[in-house]
C-alpha positions as CSV (number, residue, x, y, z in Angstrom):
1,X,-30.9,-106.5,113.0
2,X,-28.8,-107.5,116.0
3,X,-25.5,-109.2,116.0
4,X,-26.0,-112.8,117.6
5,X,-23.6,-112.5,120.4
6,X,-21.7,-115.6,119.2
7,X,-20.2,-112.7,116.7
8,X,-19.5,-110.5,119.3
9,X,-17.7,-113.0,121.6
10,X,-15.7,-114.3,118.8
11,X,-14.5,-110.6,117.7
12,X,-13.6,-109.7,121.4
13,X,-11.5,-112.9,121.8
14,X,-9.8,-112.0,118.4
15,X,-9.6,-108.3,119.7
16,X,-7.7,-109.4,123.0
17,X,-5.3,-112.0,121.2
18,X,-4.6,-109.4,118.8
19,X,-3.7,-106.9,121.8
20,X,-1.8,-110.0,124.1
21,X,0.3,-110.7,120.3
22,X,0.9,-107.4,120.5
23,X,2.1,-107.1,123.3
24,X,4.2,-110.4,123.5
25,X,5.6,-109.0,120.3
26,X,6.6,-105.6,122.2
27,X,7.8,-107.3,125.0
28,X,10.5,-109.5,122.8
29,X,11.4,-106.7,120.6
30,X,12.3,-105.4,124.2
31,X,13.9,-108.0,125.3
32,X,16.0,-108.4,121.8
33,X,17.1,-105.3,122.0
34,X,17.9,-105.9,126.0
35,X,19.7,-108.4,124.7
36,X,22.0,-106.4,122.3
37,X,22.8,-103.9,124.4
38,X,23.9,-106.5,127.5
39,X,26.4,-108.4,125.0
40,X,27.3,-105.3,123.6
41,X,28.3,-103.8,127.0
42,X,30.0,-106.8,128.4
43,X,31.9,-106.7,124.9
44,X,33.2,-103.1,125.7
45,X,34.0,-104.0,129.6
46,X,36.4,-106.6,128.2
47,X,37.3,-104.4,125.8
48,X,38.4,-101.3,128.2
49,X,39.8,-103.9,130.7
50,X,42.1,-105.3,128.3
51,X,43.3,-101.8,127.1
52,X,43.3,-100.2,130.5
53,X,45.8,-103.6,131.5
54,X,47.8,-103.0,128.5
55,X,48.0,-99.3,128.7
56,X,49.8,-99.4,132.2
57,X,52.0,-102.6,130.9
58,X,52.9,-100.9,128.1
59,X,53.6,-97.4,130.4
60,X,55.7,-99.1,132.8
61,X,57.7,-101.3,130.5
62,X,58.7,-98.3,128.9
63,X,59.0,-96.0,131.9
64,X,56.5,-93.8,129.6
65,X,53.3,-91.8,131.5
66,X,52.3,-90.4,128.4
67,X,51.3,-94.3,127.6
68,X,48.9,-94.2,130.8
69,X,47.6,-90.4,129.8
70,X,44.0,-91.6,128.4
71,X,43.8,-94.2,131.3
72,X,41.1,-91.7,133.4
73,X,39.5,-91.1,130.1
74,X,38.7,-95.1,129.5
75,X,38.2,-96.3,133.0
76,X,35.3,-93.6,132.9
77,X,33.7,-95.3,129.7
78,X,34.7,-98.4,131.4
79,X,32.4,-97.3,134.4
80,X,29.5,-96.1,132.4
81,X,29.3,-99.5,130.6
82,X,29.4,-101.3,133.7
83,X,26.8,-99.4,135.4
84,X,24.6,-99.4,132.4
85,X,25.3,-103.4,132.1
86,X,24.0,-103.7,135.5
87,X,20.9,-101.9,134.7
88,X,19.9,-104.1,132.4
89,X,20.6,-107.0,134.1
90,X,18.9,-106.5,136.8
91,X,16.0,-108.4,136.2
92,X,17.8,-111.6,135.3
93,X,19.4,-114.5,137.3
94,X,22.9,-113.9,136.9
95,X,22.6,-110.0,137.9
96,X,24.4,-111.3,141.3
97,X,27.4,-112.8,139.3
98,X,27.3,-109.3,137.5
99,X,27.6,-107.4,140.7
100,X,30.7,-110.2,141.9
101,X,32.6,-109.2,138.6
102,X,32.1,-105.6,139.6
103,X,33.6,-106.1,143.0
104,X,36.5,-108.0,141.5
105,X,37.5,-104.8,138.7
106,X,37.3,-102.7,141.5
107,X,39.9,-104.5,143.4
108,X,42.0,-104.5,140.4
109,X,41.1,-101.0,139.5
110,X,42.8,-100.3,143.3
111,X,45.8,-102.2,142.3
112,X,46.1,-100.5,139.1
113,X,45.5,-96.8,140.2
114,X,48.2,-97.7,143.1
115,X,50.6,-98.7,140.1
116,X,49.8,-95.2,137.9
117,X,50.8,-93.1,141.0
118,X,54.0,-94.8,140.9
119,X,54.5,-94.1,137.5
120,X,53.5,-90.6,137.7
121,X,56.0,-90.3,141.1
122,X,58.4,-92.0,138.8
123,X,58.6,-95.0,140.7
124,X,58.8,-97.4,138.1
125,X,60.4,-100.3,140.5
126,X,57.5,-100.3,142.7
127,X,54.8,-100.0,139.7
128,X,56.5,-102.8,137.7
129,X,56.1,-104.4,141.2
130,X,52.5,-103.9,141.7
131,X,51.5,-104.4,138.1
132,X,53.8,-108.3,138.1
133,X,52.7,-109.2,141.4
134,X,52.1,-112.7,141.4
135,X,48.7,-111.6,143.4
136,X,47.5,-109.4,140.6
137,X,47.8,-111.4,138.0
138,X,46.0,-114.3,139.5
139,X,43.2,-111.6,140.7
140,X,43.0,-110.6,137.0
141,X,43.4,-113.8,135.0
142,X,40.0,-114.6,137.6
143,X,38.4,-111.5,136.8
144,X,38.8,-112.7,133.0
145,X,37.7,-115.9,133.7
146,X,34.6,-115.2,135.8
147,X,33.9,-112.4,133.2
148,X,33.9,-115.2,130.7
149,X,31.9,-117.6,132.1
150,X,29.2,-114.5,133.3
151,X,29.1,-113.1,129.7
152,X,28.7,-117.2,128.5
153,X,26.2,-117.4,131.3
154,X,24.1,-114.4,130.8
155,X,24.3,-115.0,126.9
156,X,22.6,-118.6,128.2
157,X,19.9,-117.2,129.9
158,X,19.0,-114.3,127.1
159,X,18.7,-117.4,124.8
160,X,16.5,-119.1,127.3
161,X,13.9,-116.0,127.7
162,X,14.4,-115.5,124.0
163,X,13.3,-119.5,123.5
164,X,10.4,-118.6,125.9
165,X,9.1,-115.1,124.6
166,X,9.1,-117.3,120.9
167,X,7.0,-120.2,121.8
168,X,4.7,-117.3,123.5
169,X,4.6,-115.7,120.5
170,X,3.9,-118.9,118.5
171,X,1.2,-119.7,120.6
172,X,-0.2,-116.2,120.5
173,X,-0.4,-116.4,116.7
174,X,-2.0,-119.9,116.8
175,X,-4.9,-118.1,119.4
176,X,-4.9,-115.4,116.4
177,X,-5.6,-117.6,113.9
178,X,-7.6,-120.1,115.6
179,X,-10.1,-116.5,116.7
180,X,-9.9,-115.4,112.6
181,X,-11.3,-118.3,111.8
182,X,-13.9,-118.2,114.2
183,X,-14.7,-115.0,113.4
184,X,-14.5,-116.2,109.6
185,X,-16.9,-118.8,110.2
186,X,-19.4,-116.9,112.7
187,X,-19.6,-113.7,110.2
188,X,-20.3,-116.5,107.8
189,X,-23.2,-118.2,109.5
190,X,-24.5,-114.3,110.6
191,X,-24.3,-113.7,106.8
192,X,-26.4,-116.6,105.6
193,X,-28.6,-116.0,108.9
194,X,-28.8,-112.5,107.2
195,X,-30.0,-113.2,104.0
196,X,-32.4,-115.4,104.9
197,X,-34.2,-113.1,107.0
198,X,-34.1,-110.1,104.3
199,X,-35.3,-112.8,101.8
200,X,-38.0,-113.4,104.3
201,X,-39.1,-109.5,104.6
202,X,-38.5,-109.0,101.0
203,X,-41.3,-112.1,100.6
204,X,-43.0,-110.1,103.4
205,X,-43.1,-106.6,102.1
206,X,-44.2,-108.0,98.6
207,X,-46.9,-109.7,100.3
208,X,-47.5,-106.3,102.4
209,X,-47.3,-104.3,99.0
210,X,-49.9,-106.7,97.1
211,X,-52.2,-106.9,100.4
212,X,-52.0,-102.7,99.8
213,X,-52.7,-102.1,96.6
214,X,-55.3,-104.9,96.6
215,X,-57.2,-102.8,99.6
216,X,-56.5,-99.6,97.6
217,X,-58.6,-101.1,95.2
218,X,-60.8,-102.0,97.0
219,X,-60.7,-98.4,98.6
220,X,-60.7,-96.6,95.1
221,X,-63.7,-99.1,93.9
222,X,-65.5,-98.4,97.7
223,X,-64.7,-94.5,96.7
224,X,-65.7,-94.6,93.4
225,X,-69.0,-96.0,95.0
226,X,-69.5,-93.5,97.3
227,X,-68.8,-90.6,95.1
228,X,-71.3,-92.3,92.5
229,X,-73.9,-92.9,95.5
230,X,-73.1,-89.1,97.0
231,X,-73.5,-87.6,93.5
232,X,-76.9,-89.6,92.6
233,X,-77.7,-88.0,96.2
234,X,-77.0,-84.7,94.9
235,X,-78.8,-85.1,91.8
236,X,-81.5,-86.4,93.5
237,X,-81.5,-83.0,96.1
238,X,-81.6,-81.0,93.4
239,X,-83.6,-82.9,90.9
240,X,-87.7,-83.1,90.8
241,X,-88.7,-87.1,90.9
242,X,-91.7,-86.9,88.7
243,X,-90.4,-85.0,85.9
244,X,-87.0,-85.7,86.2
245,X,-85.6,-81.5,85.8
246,X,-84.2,-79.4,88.3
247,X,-86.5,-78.7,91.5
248,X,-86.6,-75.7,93.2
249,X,-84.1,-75.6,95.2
250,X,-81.6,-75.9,91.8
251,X,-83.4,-73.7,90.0
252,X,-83.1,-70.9,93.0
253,X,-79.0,-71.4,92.8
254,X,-78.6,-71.2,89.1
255,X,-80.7,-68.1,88.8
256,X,-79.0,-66.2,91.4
257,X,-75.5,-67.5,89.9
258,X,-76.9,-66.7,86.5
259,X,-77.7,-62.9,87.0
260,X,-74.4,-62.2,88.8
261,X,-73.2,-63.4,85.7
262,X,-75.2,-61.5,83.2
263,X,-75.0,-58.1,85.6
264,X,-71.2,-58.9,85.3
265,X,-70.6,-59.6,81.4
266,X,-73.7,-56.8,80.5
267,X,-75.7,-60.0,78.9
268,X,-79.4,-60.7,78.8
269,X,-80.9,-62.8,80.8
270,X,-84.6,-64.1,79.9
271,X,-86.6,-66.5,81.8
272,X,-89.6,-68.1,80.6
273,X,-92.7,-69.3,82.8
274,X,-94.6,-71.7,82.0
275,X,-98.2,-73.0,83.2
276,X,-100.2,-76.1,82.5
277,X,-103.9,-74.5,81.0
278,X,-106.5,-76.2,82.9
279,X,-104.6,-78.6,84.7
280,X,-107.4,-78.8,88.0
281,X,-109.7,-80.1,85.9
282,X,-107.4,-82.5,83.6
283,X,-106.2,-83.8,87.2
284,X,-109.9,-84.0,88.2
285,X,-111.3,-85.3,85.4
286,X,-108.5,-88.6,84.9
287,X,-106.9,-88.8,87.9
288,X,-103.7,-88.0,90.0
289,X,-101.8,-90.9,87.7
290,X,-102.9,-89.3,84.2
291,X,-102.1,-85.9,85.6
292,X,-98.4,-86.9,87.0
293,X,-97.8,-88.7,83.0
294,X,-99.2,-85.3,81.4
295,X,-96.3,-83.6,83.9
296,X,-93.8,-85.7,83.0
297,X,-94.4,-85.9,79.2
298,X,-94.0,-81.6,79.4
299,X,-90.8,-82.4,81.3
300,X,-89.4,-83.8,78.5
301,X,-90.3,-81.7,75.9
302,X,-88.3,-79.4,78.1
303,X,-85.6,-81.5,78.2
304,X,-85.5,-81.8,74.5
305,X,-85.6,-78.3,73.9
306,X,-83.5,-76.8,76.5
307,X,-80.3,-78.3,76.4
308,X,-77.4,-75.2,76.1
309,X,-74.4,-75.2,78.1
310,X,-76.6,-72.6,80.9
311,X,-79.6,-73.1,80.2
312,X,-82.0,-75.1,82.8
313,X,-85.6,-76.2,82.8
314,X,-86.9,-76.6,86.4
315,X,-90.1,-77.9,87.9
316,X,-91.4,-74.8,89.3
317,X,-94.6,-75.9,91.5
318,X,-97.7,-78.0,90.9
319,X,-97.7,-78.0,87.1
320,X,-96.0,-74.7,86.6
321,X,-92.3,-75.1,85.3
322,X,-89.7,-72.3,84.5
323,X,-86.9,-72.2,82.2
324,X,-83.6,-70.5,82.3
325,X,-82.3,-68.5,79.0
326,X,-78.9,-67.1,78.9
327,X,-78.0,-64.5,76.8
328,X,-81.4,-65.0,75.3
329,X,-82.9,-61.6,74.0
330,X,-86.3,-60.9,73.5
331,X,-87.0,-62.0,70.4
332,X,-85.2,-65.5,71.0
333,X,-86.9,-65.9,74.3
334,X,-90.3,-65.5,72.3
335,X,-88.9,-68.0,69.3
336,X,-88.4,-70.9,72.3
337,X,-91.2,-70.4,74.4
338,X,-93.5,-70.7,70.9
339,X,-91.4,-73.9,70.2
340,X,-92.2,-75.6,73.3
341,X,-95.9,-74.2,73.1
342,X,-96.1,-76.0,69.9
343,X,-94.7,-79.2,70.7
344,X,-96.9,-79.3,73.6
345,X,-99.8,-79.0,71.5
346,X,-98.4,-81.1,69.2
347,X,-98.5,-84.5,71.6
348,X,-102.1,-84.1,71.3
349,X,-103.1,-85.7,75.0
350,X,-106.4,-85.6,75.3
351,X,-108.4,-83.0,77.8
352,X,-111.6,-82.7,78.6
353,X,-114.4,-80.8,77.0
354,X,-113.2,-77.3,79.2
355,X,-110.2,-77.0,77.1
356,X,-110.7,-74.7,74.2
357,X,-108.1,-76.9,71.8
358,X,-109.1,-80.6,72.8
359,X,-105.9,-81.5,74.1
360,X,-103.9,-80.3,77.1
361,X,-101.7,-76.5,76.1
362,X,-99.8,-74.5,77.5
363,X,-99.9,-70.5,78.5
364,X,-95.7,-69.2,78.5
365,X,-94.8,-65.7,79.9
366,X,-91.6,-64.3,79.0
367,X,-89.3,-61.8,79.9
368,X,-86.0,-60.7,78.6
369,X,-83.0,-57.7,79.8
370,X,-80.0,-56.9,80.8
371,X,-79.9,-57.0,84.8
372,X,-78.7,-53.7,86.4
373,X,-76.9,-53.1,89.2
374,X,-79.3,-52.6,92.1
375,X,-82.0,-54.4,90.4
376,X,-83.6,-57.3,92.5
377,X,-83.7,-60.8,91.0
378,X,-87.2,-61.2,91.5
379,X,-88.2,-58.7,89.4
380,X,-87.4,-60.8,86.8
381,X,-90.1,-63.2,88.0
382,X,-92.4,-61.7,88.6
383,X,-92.0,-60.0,85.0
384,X,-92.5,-63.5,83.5
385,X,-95.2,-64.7,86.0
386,X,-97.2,-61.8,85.0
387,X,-96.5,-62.1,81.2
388,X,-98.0,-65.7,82.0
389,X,-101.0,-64.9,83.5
390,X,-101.3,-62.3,80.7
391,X,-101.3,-65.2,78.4
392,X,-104.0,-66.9,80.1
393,X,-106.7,-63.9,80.3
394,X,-106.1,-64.1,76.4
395,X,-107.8,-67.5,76.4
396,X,-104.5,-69.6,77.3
397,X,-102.4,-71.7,74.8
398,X,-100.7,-68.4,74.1
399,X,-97.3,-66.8,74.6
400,X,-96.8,-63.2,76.0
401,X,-93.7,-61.1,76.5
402,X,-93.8,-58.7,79.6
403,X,-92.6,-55.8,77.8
404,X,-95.4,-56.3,75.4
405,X,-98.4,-54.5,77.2
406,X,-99.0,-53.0,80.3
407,X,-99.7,-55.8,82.9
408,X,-102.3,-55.8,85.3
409,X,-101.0,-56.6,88.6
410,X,-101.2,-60.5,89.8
411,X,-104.1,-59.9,92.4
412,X,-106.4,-58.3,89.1
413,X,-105.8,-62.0,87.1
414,X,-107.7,-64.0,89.1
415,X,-108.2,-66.7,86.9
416,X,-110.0,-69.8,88.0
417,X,-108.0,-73.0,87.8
418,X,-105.3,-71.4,85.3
C-alpha cells in the first residue's frame, strides 16, 4: 500500500523544522560561545592595560626597570587579545567602536614605550614626565572610558542577538511540535485507513478462499465424474455388452500378460475353450433374442465360477467363450471345465430335437503347462481349440484335455454347426 502523500508532506515539514532547529540551535550555541570569548577578551584587555599602566608607574616611582621587565611579555598578550577580540566582532555593530579603542591604546602604547626608553636610558625625569603628563592621563582615563562604554555596549548588543536567536529558537520548537502532531495525527488517520483496508482483503481473501474450495469441489465432484465416466468407458472397451465378460480385446492383454508371468515364476498356465453345442440351430430354431438370453445365461455361470484374483472368462466369438486359469494344472483345469459343463446342463434351457441331451450343453477343450521360453502364445490355443473340437467329434457335451490323445488337426474336424 502506498503512503497518502498527506504523510509524506507532513514528515518532510517535520524533517526540515527538525534540520532549521538544528541549526538555530548550532547557530546560538555559536553565538554563546562568541559571546564568552568577546567579554572574556575585553576582560583581559582591561586587565593587561591596567597592569601594563601600573607596571611603568610603579617602575618609574621607584626608578626600578626590573619593575617594567615583563612589560614586552604582556603588551604581546595584550595584542593577541585585541586582535582576537576584533575577530570576533567583526560581524557586529559596534566592531567600529572596537577598532576606535584600538587606535586610542596605540597612541598610549606610543606614549608609554617613549616613557620605558627613558627608564631604561635612566632618564627618570623625562619618564616621570611622559607618564604624568596632563595629556596622557586624559588620553587614558578616555581610553578607559570609551573601553567601558564599548565592553557595556557590545555586552548590549550580544544580549540583543542572544534575545533574538531565543525567540527563533522558541518558534522553531513550536513549528516542531506543531509538525509532530501533524505527523501524530496523519500516521493516525493512515493507520485506521490501514486497517480498514486489510479488514477489507482479509473479508476479501476469505471470500476468495470459500469461492476456491467451493470450485475445488466442484472440480473434484466434476473429476470424480469423469474418472467414473472414463472408467465405465474403459470397462465398456474391454467388456462384451451381451454377456457382460471380457471381450476380445481384454482377453488378448491378460493372456499375453499372463504367460510372461507364468514363463517368469515357472507356473502353469491352462486355458479352457469353450463352445456352445448346436448353437446354429438353437439360434435358428427360437430366434436371435432366445439365442443372445442362452449367451448371456453361460456368461454368468462363468462369472460365478471364475472369480480368482487372475483368472478371466472372456467372450471369445459368436457363442464360443474362453477362460483364463492361472496356476491351474491339468487336473484342476479338467475339475473346472467339468463344473461349468455341469452347471450348464444343469439350467436345463430347452433345445431343439437335434440336441442329443434336450437342453442346450456345452463341448470344453482344455489345455494345461508350463510356458517355455521360445514357446509362442498361440500354441496354447490352439491346444485348447483342438481339445474342443475333440470334444465335439465325441458327440459334444463333453470335456477333453489336449494332452489326452493325439489330435487331428483343425481342417480334419469339420463339424457341421459345432
Amino acid at each position: 500500500m502506498r503512503l497518502p502523500i498527506s504523510l509524506l508532506a507532513t514528515a518532510a515539514i517535520l524533517v526540515m523544522t527538525m534540520a532549521a532547529g538544528s541549526y538555530v540551535d548550532l547557530r546560538n550555541d555559536e553565538m554563546h560561545a562568541r559571546q564568552l570569548a568577546i567579554s572574556t577578551g575585553l576582560e583581559k584587555i582591561v586587565r593587561l592595560n591596567q597592569e601594563l599602566s601600573g607596571m611603568l608607574l610603579v617602575s618609574v616611582l621607584e626608578q626600578n626597570t626590573l619593575r617594567s621587565a615583563s612589560f614586552q611579555t604582556v603588551h604581546d598578550k595584550l595584542e593577541l587579545t585585541v586582535r582576537t577580540v576584533e575577530q570576533l566582532t567583526r560581524h557586529l555593530a559596534l566592531s567600529e567602536d572596537i577598532s576606535a579603542l584600538s587606535t586610542e591604546r596605540r597612541e598610549l602604547r606610543r606614549v608609554e614605550l617613549e616613557a620605558l626608553e627613558r627608564m631604561e636610558a635612566d632618564q627618570w625625569p623625562q619618564a616621570r614626565q611622559l607618564l604624568f603628563d596632563d595629556a596622557y592621563v586624559l588620553a587614558r582615563k578616555i581610553y578607559e572610558i570609551n573601553s567601558e562604554t564599548a565592553i557595556g555596549a557590545l555586552n548590549g548588543e550580544l544580549a540583543a542577538k542572544a534575545t533574538a536567536f531565543k525567540r527563533t529558537r522558541i518558534v522553531s520548537l513550536a513549528v516542531r511540535a506543531a509538525a509532530l502532531v501533524l505527523l501524530l495525527w496523519t500516521g493516525l488517520m493512515f493507520s485506521r485507513r490501514l486497517r480498514r483496508e486489510l479488514a477489507e482483503q482479509a473479508r476479501l481473501r476469505d471470500e476468495i478462499v470459500a469461492a476456491n474450495l467451493r470450485l475445488e469441489d466442484k472440480v473434484r465432484a466434476r473429476t470424480t465424474e469423469l474418472e467414473d465416466a472414463n472408467r465405465r468407458l474403459a470397462d465398456l472397451s474391454v467388456t462384451d455388452g451381451l454377456t457382460g465378460l471380457a471381450n476380445r480385446r481384454r482377453f488378448d492383454e491378460v493372456f499375453a500378460a499372463e504367460w510372461q508371468r507364468a514363463m517368469r515364476r515357472g507356473l502353469h498356465l491352462a486355458i479352457l475353450m469353450i463352445d456352445v453345442d448346436e448353437f446354429k440351430a438353437y439360434n435358428d430354431h427360437f430366434g436371435h433374442q432366445e439365442g443372445d438370453e442362452c449367451l448371456r445365461r453361460i456368461g454368468a455361470i462363468l462369472r460365478t465360477n471364475v472369480q480368482r484374483s487372475g483368472e478371466l472368462a472372456a467372450r471369445y466369438g459368436g457363442e464360443e467363450f474362453v477362460v483364463i486359469l492361472p496356476g491351474f494344472g491339468r487336473d484342476e483345469a479338467l475339475a473346472m471345465a467339468e463344473t461349468i459343463r455341469r452347471s450348464v446342463q444343469a439350467q436345463g434351457v430347452k433345445h431343439t430335437i437335434t440336441s442329443a441331451e434336450g437342453v442346450v450343453t456345452v463341448s470344453v477343450g482344455i489345455t494345461a503347462r508350463i510356458p517355455q521360453p521360445g514357446e509362442r502364445l498361440e500354441g496354447l490355443l490352439r491346444d485348447a481349440d483342438a481339445a474342443m473340437y475333440e470334444a465335439k467329434r465325441r458327440g459334444r457335451n463333453n470335456v477333453v484335455a489336449a494332452d489326452a490323445l493325439e489330435l487331428p488337426s483343425l481342417g480334419e474336424v469339420g463339424l457341421e454347426g459345432r
